[in-house]
PALOLUM-517461 format. One record per residue (C-alpha): residue in one letter; x, y, z; chain. Coordinates in steps of 0.05 Angstrom, whole numbers, plus 5000, padded with zeros to 4 digits. Example, Ala and Ser with C-alpha at 12.3 -4.5 7.8 and 13.67 -1.06 7.14 Angstrom:
2
+------+------+------+------+-----+
! type !   px !   py !   pz ! mol !
+------+------+------+------+-----+
!    A ! 5246 ! 4910 ! 5156 !   A !
!    S ! 5273 ! 4979 ! 5143 !   A !
+------+------+------+------+-----+
END
This chain:
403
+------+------+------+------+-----+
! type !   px !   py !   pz ! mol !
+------+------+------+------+-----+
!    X ! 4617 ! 4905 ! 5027 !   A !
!    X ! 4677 ! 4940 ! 5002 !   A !
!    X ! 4658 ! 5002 ! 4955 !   A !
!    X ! 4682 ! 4995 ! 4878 !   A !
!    X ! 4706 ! 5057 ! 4888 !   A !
!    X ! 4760 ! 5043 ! 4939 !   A !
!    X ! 4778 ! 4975 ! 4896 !   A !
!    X ! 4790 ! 5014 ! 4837 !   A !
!    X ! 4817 ! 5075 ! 4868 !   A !
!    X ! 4895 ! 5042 ! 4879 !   A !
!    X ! 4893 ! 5009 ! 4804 !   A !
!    X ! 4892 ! 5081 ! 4766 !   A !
!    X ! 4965 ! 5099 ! 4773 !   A !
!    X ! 4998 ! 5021 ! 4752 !   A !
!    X ! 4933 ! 5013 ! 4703 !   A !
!    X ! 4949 ! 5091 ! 4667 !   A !
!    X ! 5023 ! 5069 ! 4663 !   A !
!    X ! 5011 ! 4998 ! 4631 !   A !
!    X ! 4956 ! 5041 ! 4585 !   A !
!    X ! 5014 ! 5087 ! 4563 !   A !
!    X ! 5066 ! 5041 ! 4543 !   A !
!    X ! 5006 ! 4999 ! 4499 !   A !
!    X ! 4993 ! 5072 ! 4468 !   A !
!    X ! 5074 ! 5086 ! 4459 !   A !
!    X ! 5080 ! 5013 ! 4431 !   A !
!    X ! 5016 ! 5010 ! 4377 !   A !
!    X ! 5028 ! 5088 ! 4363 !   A !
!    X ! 5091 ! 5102 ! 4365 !   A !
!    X ! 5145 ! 5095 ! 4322 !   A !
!    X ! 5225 ! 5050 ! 4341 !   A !
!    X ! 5274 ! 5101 ! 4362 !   A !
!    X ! 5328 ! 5127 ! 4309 !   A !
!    X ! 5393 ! 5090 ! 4315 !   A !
!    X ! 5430 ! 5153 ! 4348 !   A !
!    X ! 5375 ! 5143 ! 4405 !   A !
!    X ! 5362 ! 5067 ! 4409 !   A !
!    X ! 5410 ! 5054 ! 4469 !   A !
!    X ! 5356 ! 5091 ! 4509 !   A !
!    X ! 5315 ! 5012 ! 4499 !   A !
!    X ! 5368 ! 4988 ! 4542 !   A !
!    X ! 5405 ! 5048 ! 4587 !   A !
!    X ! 5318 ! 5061 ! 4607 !   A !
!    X ! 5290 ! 4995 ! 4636 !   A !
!    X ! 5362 ! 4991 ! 4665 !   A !
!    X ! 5361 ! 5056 ! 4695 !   A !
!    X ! 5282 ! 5054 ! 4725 !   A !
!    X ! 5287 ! 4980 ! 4746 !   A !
!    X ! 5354 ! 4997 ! 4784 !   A !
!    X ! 5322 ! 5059 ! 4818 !   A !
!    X ! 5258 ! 5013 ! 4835 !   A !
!    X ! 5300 ! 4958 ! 4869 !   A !
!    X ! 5338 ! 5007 ! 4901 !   A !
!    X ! 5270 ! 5046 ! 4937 !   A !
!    X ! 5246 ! 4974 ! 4953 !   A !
!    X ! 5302 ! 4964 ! 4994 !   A !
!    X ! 5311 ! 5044 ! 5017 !   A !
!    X ! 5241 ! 5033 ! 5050 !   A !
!    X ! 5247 ! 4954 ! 5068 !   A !
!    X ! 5189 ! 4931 ! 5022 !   A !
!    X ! 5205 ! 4859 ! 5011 !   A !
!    X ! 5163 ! 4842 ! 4960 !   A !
!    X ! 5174 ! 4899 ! 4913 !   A !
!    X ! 5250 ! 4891 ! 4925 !   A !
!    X ! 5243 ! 4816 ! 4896 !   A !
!    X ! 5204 ! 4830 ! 4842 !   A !
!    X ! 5240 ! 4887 ! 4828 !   A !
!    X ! 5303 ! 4858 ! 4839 !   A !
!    X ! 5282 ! 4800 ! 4789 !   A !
!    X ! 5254 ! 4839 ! 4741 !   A !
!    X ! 5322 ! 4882 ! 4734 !   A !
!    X ! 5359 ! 4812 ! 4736 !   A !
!    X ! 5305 ! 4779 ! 4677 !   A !
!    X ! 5323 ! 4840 ! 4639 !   A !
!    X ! 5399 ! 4845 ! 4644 !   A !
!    X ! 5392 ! 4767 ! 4626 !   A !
!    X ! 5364 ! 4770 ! 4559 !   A !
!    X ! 5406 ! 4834 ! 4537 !   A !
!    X ! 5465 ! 4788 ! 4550 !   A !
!    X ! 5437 ! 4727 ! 4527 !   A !
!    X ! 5374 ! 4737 ! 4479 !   A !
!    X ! 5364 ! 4655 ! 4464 !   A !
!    X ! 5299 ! 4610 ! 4465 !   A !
!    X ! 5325 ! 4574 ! 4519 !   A !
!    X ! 5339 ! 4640 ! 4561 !   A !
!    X ! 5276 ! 4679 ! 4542 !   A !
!    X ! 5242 ! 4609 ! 4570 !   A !
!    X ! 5277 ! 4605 ! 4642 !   A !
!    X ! 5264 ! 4681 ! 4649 !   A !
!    X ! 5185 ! 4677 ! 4641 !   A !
!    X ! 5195 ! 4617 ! 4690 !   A !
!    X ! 5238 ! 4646 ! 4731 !   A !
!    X ! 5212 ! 4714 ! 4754 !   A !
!    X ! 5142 ! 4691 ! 4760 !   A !
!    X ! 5176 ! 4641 ! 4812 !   A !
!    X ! 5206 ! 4693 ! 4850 !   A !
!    X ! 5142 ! 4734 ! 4852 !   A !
!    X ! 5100 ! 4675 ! 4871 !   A !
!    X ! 5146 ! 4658 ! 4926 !   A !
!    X ! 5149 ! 4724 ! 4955 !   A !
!    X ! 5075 ! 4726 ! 4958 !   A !
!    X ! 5069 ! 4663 ! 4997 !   A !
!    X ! 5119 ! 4680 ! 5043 !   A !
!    X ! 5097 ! 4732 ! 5099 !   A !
!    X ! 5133 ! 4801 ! 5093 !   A !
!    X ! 5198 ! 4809 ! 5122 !   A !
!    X ! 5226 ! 4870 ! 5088 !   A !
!    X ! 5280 ! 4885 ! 5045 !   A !
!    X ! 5334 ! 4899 ! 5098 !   A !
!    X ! 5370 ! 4876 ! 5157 !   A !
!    X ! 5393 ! 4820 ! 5128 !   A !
!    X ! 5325 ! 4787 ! 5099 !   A !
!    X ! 5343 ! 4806 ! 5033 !   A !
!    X ! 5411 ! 4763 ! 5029 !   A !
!    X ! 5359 ! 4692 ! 5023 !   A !
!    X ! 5326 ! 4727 ! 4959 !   A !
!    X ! 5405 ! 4750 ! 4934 !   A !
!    X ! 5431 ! 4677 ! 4939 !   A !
!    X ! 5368 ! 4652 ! 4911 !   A !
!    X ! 5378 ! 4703 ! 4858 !   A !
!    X ! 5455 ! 4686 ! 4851 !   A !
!    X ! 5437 ! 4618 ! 4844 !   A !
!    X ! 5389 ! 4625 ! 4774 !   A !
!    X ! 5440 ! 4677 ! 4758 !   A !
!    X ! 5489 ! 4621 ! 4755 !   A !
!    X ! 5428 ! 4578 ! 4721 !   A !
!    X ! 5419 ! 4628 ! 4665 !   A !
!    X ! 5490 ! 4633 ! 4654 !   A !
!    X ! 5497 ! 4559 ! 4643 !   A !
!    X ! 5434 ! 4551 ! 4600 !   A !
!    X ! 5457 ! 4618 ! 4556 !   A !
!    X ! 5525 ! 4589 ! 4550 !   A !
!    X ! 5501 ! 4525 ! 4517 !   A !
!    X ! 5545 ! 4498 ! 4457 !   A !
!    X ! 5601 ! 4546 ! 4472 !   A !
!    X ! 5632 ! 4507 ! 4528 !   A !
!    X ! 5643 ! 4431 ! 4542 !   A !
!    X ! 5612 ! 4439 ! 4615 !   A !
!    X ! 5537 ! 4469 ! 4581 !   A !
!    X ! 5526 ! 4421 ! 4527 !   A !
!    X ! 5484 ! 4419 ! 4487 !   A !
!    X ! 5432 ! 4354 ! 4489 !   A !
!    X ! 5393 ! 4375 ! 4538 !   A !
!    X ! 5362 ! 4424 ! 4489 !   A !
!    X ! 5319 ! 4395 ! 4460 !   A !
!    X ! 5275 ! 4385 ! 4526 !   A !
!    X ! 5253 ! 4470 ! 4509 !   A !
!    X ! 5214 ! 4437 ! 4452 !   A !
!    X ! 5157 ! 4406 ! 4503 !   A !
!    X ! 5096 ! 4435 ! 4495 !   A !
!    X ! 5094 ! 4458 ! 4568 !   A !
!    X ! 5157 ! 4493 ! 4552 !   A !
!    X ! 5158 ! 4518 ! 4482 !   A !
!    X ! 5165 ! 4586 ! 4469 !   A !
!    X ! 5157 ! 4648 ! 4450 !   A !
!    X ! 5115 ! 4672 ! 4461 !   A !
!    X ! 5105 ! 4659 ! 4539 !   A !
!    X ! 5101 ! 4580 ! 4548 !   A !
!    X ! 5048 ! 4545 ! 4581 !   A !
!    X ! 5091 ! 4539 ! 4651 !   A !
!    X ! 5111 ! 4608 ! 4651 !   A !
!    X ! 5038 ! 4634 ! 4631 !   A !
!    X ! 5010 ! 4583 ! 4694 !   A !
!    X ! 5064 ! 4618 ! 4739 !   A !
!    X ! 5048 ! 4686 ! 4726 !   A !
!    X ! 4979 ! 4676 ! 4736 !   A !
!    X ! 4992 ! 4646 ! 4804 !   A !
!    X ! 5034 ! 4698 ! 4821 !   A !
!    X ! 4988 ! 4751 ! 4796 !   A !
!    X ! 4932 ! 4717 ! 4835 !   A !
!    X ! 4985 ! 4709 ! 4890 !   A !
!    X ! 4988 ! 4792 ! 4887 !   A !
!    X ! 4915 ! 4808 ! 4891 !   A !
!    X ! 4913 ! 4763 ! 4952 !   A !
!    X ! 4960 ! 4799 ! 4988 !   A !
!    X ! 4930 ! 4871 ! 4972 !   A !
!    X ! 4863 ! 4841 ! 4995 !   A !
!    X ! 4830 ! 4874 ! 5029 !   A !
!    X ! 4870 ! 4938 ! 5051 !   A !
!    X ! 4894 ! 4950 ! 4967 !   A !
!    X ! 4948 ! 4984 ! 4986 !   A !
!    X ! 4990 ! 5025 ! 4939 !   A !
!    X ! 5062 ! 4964 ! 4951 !   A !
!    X ! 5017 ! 4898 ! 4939 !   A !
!    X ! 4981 ! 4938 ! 4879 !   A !
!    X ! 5033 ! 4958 ! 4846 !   A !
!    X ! 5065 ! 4885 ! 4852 !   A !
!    X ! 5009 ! 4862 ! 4814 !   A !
!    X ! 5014 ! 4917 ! 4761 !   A !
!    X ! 5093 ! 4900 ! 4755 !   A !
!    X ! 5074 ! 4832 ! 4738 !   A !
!    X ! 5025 ! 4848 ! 4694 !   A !
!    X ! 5066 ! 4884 ! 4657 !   A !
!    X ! 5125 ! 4842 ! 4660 !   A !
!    X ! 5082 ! 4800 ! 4621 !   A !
!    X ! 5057 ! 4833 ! 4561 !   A !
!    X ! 5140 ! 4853 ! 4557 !   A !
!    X ! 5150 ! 4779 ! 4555 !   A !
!    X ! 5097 ! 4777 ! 4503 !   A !
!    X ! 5131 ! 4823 ! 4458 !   A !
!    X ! 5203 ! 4797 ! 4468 !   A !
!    X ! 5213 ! 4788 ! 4401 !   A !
!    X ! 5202 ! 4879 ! 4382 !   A !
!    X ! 5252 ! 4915 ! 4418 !   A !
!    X ! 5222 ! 4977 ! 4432 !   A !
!    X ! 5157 ! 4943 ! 4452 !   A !
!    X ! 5196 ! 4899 ! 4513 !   A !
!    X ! 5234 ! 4955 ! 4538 !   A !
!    X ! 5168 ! 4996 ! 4536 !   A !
!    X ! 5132 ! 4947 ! 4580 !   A !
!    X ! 5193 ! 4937 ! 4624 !   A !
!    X ! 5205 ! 5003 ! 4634 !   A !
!    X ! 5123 ! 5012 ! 4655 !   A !
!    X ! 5146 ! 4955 ! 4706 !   A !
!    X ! 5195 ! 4996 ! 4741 !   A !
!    X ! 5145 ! 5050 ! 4737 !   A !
!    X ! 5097 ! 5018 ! 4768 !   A !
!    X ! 5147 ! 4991 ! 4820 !   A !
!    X ! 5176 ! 5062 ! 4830 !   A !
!    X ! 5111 ! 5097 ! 4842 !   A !
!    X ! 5074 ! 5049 ! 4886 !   A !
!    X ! 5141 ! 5048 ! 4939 !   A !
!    X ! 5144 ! 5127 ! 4938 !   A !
!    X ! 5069 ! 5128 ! 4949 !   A !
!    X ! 5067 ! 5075 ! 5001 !   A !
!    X ! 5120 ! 5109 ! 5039 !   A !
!    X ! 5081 ! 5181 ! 5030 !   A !
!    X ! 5021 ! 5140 ! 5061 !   A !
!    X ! 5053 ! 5107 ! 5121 !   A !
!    X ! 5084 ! 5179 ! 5132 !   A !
!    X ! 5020 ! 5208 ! 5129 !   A !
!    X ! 4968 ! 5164 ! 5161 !   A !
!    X ! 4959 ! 5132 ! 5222 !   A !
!    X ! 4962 ! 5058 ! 5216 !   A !
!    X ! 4913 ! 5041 ! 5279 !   A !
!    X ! 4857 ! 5079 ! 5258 !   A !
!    X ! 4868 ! 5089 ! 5183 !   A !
!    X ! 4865 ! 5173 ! 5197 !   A !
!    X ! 4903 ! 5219 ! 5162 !   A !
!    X ! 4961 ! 5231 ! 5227 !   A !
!    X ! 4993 ! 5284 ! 5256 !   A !
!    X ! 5035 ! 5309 ! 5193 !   A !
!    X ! 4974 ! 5314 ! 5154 !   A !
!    X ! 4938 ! 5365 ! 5204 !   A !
!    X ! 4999 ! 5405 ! 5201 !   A !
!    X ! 5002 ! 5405 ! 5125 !   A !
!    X ! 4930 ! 5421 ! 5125 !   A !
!    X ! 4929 ! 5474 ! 5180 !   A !
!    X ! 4979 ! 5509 ! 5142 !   A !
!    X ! 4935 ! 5514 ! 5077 !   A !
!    X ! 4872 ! 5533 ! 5110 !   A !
!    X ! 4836 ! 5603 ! 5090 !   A !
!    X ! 4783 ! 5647 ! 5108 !   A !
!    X ! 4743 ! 5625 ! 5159 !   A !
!    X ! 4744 ! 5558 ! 5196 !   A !
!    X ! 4732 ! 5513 ! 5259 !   A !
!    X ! 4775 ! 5463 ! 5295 !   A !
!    X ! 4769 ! 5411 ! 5346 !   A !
!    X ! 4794 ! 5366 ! 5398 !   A !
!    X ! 4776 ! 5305 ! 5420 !   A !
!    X ! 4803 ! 5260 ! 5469 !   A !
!    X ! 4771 ! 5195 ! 5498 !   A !
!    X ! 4746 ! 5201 ! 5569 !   A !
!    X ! 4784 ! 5155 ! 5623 !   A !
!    X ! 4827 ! 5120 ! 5568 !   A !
!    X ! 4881 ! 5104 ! 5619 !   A !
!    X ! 4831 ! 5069 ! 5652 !   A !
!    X ! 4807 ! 5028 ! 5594 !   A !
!    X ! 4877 ! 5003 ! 5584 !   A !
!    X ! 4896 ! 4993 ! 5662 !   A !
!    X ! 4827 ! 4951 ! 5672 !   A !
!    X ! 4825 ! 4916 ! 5605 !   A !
!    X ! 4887 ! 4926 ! 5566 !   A !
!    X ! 4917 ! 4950 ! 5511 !   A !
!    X ! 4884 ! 4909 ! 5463 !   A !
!    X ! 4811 ! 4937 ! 5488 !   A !
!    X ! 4849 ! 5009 ! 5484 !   A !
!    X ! 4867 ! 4997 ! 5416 !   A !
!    X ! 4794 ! 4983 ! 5405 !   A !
!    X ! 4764 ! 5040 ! 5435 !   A !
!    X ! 4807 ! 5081 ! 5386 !   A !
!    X ! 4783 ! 5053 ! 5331 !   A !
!    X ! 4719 ! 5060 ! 5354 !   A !
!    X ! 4722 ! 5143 ! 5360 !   A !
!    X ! 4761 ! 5141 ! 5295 !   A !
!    X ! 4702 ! 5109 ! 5253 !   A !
!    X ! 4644 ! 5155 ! 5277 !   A !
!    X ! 4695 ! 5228 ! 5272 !   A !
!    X ! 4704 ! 5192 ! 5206 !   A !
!    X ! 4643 ! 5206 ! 5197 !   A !
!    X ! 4630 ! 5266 ! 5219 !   A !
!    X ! 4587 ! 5320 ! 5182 !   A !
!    X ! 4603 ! 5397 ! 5159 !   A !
!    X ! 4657 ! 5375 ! 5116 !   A !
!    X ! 4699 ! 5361 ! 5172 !   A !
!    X ! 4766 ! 5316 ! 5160 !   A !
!    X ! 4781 ! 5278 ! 5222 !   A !
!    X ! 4866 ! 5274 ! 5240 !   A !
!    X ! 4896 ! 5225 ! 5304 !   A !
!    X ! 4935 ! 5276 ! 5338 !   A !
!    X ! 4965 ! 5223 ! 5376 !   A !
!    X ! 4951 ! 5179 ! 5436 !   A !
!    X ! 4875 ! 5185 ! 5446 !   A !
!    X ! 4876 ! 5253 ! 5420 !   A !
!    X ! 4827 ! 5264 ! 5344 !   A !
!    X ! 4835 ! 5339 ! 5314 !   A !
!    X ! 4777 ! 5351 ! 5271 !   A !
!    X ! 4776 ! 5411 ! 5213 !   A !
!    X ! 4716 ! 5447 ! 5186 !   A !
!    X ! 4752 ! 5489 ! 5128 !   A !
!    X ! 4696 ! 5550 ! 5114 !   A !
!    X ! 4652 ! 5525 ! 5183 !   A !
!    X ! 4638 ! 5573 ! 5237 !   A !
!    X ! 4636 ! 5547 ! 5299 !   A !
!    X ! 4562 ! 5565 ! 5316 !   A !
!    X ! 4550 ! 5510 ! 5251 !   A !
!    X ! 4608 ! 5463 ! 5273 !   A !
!    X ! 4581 ! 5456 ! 5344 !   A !
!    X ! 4519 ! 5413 ! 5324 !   A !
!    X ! 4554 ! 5371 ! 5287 !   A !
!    X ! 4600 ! 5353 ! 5329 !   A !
!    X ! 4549 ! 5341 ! 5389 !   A !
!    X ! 4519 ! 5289 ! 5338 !   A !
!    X ! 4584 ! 5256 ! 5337 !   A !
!    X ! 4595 ! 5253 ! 5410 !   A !
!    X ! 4525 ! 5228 ! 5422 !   A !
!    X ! 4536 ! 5170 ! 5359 !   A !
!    X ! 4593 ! 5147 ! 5403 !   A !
!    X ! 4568 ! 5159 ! 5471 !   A !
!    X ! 4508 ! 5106 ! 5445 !   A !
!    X ! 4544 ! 5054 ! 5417 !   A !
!    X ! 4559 ! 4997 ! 5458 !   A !
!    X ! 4635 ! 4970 ! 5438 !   A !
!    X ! 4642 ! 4888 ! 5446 !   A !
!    X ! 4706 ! 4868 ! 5477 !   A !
!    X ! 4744 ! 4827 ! 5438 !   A !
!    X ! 4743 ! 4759 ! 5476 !   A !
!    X ! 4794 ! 4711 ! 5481 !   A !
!    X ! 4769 ! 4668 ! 5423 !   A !
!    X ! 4750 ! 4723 ! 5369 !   A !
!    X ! 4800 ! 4732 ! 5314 !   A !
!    X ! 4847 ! 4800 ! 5320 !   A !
!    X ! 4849 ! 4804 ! 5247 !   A !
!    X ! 4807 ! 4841 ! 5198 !   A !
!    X ! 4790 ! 4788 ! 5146 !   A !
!    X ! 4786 ! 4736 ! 5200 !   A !
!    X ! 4726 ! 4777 ! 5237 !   A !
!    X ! 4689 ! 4794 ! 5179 !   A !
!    X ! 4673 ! 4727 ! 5162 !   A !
!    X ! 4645 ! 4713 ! 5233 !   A !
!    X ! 4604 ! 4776 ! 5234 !   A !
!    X ! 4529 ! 4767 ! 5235 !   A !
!    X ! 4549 ! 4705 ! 5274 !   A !
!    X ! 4517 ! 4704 ! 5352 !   A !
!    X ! 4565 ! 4726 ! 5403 !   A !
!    X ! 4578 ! 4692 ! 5462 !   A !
!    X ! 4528 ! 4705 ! 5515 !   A !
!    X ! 4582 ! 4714 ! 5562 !   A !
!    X ! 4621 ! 4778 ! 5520 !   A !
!    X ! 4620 ! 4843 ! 5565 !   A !
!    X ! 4606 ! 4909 ! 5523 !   A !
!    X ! 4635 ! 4980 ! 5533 !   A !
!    X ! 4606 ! 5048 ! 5531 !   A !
!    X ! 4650 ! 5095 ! 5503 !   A !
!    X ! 4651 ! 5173 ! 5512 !   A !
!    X ! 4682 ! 5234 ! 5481 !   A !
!    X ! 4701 ! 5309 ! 5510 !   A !
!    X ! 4708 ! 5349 ! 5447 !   A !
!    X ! 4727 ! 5427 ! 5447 !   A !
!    X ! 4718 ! 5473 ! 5387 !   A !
!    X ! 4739 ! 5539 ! 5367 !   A !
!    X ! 4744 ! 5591 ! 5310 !   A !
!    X ! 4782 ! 5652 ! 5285 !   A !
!    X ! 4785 ! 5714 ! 5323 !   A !
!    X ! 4816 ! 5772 ! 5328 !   A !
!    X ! 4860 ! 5750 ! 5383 !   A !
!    X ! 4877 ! 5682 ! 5343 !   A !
!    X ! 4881 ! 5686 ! 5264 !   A !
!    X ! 4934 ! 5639 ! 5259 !   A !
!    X ! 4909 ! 5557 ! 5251 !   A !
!    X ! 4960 ! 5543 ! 5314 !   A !
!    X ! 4925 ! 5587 ! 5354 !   A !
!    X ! 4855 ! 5564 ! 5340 !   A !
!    X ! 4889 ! 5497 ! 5345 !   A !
!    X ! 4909 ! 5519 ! 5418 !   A !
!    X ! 4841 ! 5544 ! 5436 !   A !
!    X ! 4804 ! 5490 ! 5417 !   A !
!    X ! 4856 ! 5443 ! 5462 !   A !
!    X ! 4847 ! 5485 ! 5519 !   A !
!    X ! 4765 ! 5487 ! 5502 !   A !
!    X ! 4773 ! 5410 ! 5511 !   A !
!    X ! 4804 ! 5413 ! 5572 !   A !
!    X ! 4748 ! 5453 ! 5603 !   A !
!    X ! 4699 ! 5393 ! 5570 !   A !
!    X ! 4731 ! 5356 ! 5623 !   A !
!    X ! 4735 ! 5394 ! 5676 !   A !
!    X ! 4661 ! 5407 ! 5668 !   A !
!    X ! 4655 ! 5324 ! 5675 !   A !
!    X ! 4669 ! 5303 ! 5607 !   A !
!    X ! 4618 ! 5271 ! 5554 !   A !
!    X ! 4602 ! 5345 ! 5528 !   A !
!    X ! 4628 ! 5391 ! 5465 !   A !
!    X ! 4650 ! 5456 ! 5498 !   A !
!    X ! 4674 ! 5528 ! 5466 !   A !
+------+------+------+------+-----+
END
């Protein structure tokens, strides 16, 4: 069962940002005429930047609905009709909802040219419908089919309000179940993308909610990027860079350790690298775990660095022991032939009997720990000693914690 915590936990930032423009809209006041270009040059200027970190760090989705977005917006600046407003609240739903059916492909490399022609191509829509009456090619009968009831508007007509929902819903189905910071904050752009369209008709309220839509779209690609920068995606660990960020802000007194899984080669020569990619996880989840206040890190390969900040290692030693034993008695099912390699897929047939015929794994740890000393008062050098106490883990015969 997934924690409330961790399903909230991604929703503060795009949530705080949609509850900020509702405050600057009901509380505050319109601009002053010497600043009211700011309701244009600002959900110009933030949706531009968004689009332009989408496709910086190739996130496909954020770059169309970012991209869309920016292209709803400069739309009704240029052409602020009925029938306009109408094929933009249909419009960039569409886009969004596509994008969320379609598997991720980024935003460069040439997959972003489909969503550009497809964007051209309503461009060129837009254009025609905003141009109606003021050129023979427009016309103008075909007008009156924006007073349907399925398309009548403002506000938000019934298509355009059964669109965003899908794509919203389209957007929480992606995030699920990982919730990471990219598919959240599509959902949040959406979201408010349509309280903007909601208040279409007040200035300073649409650009408010537009420019909490590039917001949104802004902060979720900078903090996706931080996170694939900053933790490993096999095991869901803080990596490499964070241990070095953290060893450099550690104080007074402390513990490290390393961990490596015994005979790994092995596991991936006999069994491959699929069953290697298991065992991994497997070590990751119990030094997860692990007691002392102690932050687990992949150091890389089948390498784990574990911190105790304000541990000594006479207290850290126990509780690492408990770790090596948790994994040393858990017996790791190889992933058959037939059982799903994805996350969601395997969660629905846990509980379910196994096949009498799966072969099970035991799994084992060398760990090595040290602390500060005279000789080492720097977090590389404890770093160092507690490598080189792990290697005399296994030189001993592995399957122990050793100092």
């Amino acid at each position: 069962m997934i924690e409330p915590l961790r399903l909230v936990r991604p929703a503060w930032v795009p949530a705080g940002i949609l509850a900020a423009a509702a405050l600057a809209v009901w509380f505050g006041r319109p601009l002053p005429d010497s600043l009211a270009g700011l309701q244009t040059f600002g959900p110009y200027a933030v949706l531009i930047v968004a689009t332009a970190l989408a496709w910086w760090f190739n996130r496909g989705r954020s770059f169309v609905v970012a991209a869309s977005l920016l292209a709803g917006f400069a739309a009704w600046h240029w052409f602020a009709t009925k029938p306009v407003y109408t094929a933009l609240v249909v419009l960039v739903p569409l886009n969004a909802l596509l994008a969320m059916i379609r598997p991720e492909q980024g935003a460069r490399h040439g997959a972003e040219l489909r969503w550009l022609a497809l964007l051209a191509l309503e461009a060129l829509l837009v254009l025609w419908i905003g141009s109606a009456g003021k050129s023979a090619l427009s016309g103008t009968a075909w007008l009156g089919m924006f007073d349907h009831w399925l398309l009548r508007s403002p506000p938000t007509p019934l298509v355009g309000r059964l669109l965003f929902a899908a794509a919203f819903a389209g957007a929480v189905w992606r995030a699920w179940p990982e919730f990471t910071p990219s598919q959240v904050g599509n959902a949040g752009a959406l979201a408010a993308f349509f309280a903007a369209a909601e208040w279409a008709q007040a200035p300073h309220a649409y650009a408010a909610f537009m420019v909490a839509a590039g917001l949104i779209l802004v902060v979720s690609v900078l903090h996706e990027s931080h996170r694939l920068a900053f933790r490993d995606q096999l095991t869901g660990l803080p990596g490499r860079r964070a241990l070095e960020e953290r060893l450099r802000s550690l104080e007074g007194s402390y513990t490290i350790a390393m961990a490596d899984v015994d005979h790994f080669k092995g596991f991936n020569d006999k069994h491959g690298h699929d069953v290697g990619d298991q065992v991994l996880r497997l070590v990751a989840g119990r030094l997860a775990q692990v007691g002392g206040g102690g932050t687990a890190y992949r150091y890389g390969g089948e390498e784990f660095a574990v911190v105790f900040p304000g541990l000594e290692p006479n207290d850290a030693e126990p509780v690492l022991e408990a770790t090596r034993a948790a994994v040393e008695g858990y017996k790791m099912a190889m992933r058959g032939e037939d059982r799903p390699k994805q996350a969601e897929a395997g969660a629905k047939r846990r509980g379910q009997a196994e096949p009498a015929q799966e072969q099970f794994l035991s799994v084992t740890v060398s760990i090595g720990l040290a602390g500060l000393t005279k000789k080492r008062s720097k977090p590389q050098q404890v770093l160092q000693a507690a490598d080189e106490a792990l290697y005399r883990a296994k030189k001993a015969g592995r399957n122990r914690v050793s100092r």
